[in-house]
GUKENU-786699 format. One record per residue: z, y, x of N, C-alpha, C in turn; residue in three letters. Coordinates in steps of 0.1 Angstrom, whole numbers, plus 5000, padded with zeros to 4 digits. Atoms other than C-alpha are relative to their C-alpha. Layout:
<rs>
ZYXZYXZYXala
...
</rs>
This chain:
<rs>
500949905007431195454827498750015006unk
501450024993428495464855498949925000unk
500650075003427595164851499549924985unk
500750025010426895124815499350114996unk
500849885004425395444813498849995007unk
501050084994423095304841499349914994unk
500850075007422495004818499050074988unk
500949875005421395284794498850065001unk
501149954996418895444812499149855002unk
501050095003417495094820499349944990unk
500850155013417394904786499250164993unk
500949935010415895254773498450025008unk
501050024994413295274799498649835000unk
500750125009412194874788499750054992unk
500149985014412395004753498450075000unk
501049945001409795264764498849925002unk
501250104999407394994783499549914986unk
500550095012407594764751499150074993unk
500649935015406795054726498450015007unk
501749985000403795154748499349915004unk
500650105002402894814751498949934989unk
500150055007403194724720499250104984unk
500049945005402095044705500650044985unk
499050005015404394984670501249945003unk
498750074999408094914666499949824996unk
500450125001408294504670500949994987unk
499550055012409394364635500449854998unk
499450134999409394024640501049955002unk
498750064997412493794644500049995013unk
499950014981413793814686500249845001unk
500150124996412993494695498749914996unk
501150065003409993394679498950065003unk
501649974997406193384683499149994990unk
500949985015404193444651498649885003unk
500650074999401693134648498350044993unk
501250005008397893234637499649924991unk
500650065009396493114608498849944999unk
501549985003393392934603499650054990unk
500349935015390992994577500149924991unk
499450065010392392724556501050004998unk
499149945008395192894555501449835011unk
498850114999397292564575500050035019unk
499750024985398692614612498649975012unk
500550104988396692504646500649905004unk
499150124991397292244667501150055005unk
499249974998400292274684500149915011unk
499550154986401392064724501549974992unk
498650064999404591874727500650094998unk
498649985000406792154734499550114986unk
499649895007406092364703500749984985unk
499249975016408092394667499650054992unk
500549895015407092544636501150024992unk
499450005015409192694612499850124990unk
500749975009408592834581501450175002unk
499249885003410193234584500050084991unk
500049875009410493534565498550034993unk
501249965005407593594536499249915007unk
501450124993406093244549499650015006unk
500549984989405193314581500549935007unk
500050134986404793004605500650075011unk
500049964987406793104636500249885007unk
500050174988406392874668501650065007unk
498349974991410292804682499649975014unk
499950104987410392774718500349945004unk
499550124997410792474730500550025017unk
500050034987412092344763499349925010unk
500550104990410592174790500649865000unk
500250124999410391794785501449944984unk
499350045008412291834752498649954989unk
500550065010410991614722499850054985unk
500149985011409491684689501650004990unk
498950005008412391734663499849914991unk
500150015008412791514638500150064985unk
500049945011412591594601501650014993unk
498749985001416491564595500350135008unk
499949874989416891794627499750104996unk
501449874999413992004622501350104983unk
499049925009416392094586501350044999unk
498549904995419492144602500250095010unk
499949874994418192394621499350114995unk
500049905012417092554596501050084996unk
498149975004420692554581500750105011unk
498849954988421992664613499050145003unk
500549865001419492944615499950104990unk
500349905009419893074583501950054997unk
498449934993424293064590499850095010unk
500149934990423593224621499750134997unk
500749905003422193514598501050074990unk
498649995010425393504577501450055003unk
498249964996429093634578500449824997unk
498950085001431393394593500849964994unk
498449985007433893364565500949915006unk
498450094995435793054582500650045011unk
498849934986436293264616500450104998unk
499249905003436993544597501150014996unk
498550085005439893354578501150005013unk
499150074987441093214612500350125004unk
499549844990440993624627501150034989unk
499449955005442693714599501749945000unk
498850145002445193424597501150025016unk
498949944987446193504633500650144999unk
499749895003446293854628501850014993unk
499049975006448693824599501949935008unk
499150084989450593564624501150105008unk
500049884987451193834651501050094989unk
499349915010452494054623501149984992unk
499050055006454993854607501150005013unk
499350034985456493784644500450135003unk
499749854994456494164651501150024988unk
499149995008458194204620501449934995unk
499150084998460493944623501150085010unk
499249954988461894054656500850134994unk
499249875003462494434642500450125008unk
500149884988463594744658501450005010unk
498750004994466894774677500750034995unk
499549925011468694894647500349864983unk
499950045009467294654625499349864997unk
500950124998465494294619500449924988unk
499250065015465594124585500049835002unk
499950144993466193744605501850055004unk
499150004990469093894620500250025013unk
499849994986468093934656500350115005unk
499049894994469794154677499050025013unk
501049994989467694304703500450055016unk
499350014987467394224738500949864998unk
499350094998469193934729498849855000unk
501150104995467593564738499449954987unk
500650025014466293504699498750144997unk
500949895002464693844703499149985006unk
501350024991462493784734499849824993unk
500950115005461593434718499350054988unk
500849995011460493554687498950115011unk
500549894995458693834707499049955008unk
501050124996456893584726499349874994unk
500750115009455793384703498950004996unk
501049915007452993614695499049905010unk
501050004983451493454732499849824993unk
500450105000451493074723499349974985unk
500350005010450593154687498150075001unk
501149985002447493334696499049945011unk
500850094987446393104726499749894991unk
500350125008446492834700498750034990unk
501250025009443892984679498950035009unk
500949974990441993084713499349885000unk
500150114997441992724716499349934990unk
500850015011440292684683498750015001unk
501449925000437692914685499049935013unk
501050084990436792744717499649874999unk
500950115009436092434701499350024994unk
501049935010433992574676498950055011unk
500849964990431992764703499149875010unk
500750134992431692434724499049904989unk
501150085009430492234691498550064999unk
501549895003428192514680499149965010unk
500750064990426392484718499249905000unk
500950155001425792124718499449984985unk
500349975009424492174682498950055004unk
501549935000421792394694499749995010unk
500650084992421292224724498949874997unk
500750085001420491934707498850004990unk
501449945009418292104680499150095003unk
500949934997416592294707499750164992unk
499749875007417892634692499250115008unk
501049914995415392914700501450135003unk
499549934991417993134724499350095002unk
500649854992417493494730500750035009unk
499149954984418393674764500950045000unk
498749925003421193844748501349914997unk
499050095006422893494737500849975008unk
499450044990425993424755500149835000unk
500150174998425793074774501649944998unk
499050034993428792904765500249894997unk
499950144990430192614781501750005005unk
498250034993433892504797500250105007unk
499549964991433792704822500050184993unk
500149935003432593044803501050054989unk
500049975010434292994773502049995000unk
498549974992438293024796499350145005unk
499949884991436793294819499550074994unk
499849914999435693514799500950094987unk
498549955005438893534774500350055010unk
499249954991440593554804500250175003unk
500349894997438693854813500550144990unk
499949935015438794024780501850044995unk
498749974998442493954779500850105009unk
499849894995443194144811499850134997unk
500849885004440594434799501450024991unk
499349905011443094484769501550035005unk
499150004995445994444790500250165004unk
500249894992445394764811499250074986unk
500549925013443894944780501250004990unk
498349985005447394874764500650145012unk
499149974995448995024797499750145002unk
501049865003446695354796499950064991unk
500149965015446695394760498850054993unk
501150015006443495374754499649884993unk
500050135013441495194726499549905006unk
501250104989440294834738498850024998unk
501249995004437094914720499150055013unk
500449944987436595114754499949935008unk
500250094988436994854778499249904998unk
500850145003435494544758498950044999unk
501849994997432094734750499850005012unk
501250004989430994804784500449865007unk
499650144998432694464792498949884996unk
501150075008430294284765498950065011unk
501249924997427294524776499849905016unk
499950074985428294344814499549834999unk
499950165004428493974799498050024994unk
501650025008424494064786499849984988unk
500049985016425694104750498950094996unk
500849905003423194284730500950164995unk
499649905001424194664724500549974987unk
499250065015424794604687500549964996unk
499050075000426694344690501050015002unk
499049944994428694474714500850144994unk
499549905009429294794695501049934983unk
499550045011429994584662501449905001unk
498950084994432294314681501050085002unk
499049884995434194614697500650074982unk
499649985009434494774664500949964986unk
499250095010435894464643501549975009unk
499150054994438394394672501250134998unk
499449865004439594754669500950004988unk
499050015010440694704636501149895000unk
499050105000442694414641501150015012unk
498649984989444794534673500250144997unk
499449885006444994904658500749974988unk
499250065014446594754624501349945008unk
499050064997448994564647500850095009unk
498649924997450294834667500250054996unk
499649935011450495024640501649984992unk
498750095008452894774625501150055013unk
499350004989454694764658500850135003unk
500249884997454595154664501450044987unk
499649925011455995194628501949934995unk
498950065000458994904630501050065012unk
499249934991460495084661500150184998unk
499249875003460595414642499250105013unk
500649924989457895524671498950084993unk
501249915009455095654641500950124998unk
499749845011455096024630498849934990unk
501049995011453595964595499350094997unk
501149885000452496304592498450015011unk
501349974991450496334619499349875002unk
500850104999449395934621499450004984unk
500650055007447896004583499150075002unk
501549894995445996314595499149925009unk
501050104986444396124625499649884995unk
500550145008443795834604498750034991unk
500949975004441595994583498950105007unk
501249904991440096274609499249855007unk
500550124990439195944628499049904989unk
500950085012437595754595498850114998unk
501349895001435496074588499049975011unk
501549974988433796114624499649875004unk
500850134999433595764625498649954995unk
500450005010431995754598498350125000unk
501249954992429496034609499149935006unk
500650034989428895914639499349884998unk
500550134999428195554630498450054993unk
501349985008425395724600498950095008unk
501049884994424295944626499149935013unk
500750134985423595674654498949914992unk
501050065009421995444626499150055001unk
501749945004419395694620499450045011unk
500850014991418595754650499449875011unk
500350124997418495404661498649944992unk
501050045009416295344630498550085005unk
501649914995413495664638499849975013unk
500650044984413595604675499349865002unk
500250164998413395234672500649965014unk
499550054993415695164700501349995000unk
498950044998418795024709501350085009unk
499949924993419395234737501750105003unk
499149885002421595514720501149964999unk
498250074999424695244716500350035011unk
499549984987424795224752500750115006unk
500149834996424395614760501450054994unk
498949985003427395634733501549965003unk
498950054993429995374749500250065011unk
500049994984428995484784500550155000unk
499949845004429595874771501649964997unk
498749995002433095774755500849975010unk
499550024994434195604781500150095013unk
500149884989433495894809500950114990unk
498749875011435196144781501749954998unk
498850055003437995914777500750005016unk
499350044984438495884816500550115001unk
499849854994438496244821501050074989unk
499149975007440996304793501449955000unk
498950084995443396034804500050075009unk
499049884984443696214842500150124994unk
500049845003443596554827501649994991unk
498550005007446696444801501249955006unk
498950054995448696254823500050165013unk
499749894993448496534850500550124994unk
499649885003449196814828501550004992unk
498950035004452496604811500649995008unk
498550034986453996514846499950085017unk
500349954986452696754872501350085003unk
499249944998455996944872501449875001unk
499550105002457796584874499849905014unk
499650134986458996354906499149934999unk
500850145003457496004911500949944993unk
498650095007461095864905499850094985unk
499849935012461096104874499249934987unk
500950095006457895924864500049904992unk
500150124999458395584868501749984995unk
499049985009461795644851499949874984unk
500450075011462295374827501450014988unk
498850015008464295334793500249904993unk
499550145007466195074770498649994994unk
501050025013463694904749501250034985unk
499749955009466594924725500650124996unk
499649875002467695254726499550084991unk
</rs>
């Protein structure tokens, strides 16, 4: 929490340098450099390393190039176009694939069943139960192992078309694109074992990796739904849901969401900065800390260690 609330005060303190730099909110696309016009209306010269492409409302922006990279061809030069105007697009094919795992994961939980009940047959706690129950692990490593192809293609794609990279883009590569699943994985690990949402761990997580705040808030936000829908399933096959109280909280939770998200917008929009995502992860996660020790102390302060750490059947 310290430390993204730290990043907070920094990226809002930039924000402030830019504005009174720049004296107006910037509008332009992040990554580009607006090309002057002459008065015939056709570009300047341009050296070796610069690009033209044609942006928003016809406006020449210069891409930046790299050092001792080559003019683009005209094939190139239009498949990075393409690739910059997907890049502006919803994913639908990785959305398929989230979805496709997702429903994966869910079929396997529901397979398995509760201790009571399993429409396969398995008996729980027996060795068909923990296989189906592990299955969830090489089922969703396999689409990990997808996505990381796709990420690797993508790369050399805009390496080789000299993709105008902003500071927020994550670099990825072999080595980045294992370590920081990995990481991510653990985060939700320990966010499972605390009972907190991962949305809490992976934003200031992202925010750490140099994700952009928005991103990070919107990433966190879509991940949320897809591992709250699945313990949900989980929660509700073991007869562990209260329906009453999980429809109230379902919707108290859609409303102030729902607030909050139109209330952060607008002030993201009048202020013109970024800033206030930060200030709000780095705020939940200090509220969420100090609610975790305060609940667990006030459920087991009258309670042993052995009393604690007391365990029971899974199928019971």
């Amino acid at each position: 929490a310290w430390r993204t609330l730290t990043k907070g005060v920094k990226l809002w303190n930039e924000e402030t340098e830019q504005q009174e730099r720049a004296g107006i909110e910037m509008t332009r696309p992040a990554g580009y450099a607006p090309v002057q016009q002459t008065p015939t209306g056709t570009p300047p010269a341009r050296g070796p390393q610069q690009q033209l492409l044609l942006g928003p409302n016809g406006v020449m922006y210069q891409v930046p190039g790299r050092e001792g990279s080559p003019m683009l061809a005209p094939d190139d030069q239009e498949e990075l176009e393409d690739l910059l105007e997907d890049e502006a697009t919803t994913p639908w094919k990785k959305v398929g694939l989230i979805i496709l795992c997702f429903l994966g994961c869910i079929a396997l939980t529901l397979a398995k069943g509760s201790g009571s009940y399993s429409p396969i047959g398995v008996t729980c706690g027996s060795l068909p139960f923990w296989l189906v129950s592990l299955a969830s692990i090489p089922w969703v490593i396999a689409f990990a192992a997808i996505f990381r192809c796709m990420l690797l293609d993508s790369t050399d794609d805009k390496a080789r078309l000299n993709y105008p990279f902003v500071d927020t883009d994550i670099e990825w590569n072999e080595d980045t694109t294992v370590r920081y699943p990995m990481v991510c994985t653990i985060a939700g690990l320990f966010a499972g074992l605390f009972g907190v949402g991962g949305g809490i761990v992976k934003g200031p997580l992202m925010l750490e990796m140099g994700v952009a705040p928005a991103v990070a808030s919107a990433t966190a936000a879509t991940m949320i739904l897809f591992t709250t829908s699945a313990a949900t399933v989980s929660f509700s096959v073991f007869g562990l849901l209260d329906w009453d109280y999980g429809g109230i909280l379902f919707v108290l939770g859609f409303v102030c969401t729902m607030i909050g998200q139109i209330g952060l917008n607008a002030c993201m929009k009048s202020m013109g900065r970024e800033s206030p995502i930060v200030f709000s992860i780095g705020l939940v996660v200090l509220i969420s800390a100090f609610l975790v020790a305060a609940g667990t102390w006030l459920g087991h302060k009258n309670e042993t260690f052995g009393q604690m750490m007391k365990t029971e059947s899974l199928c019971a």
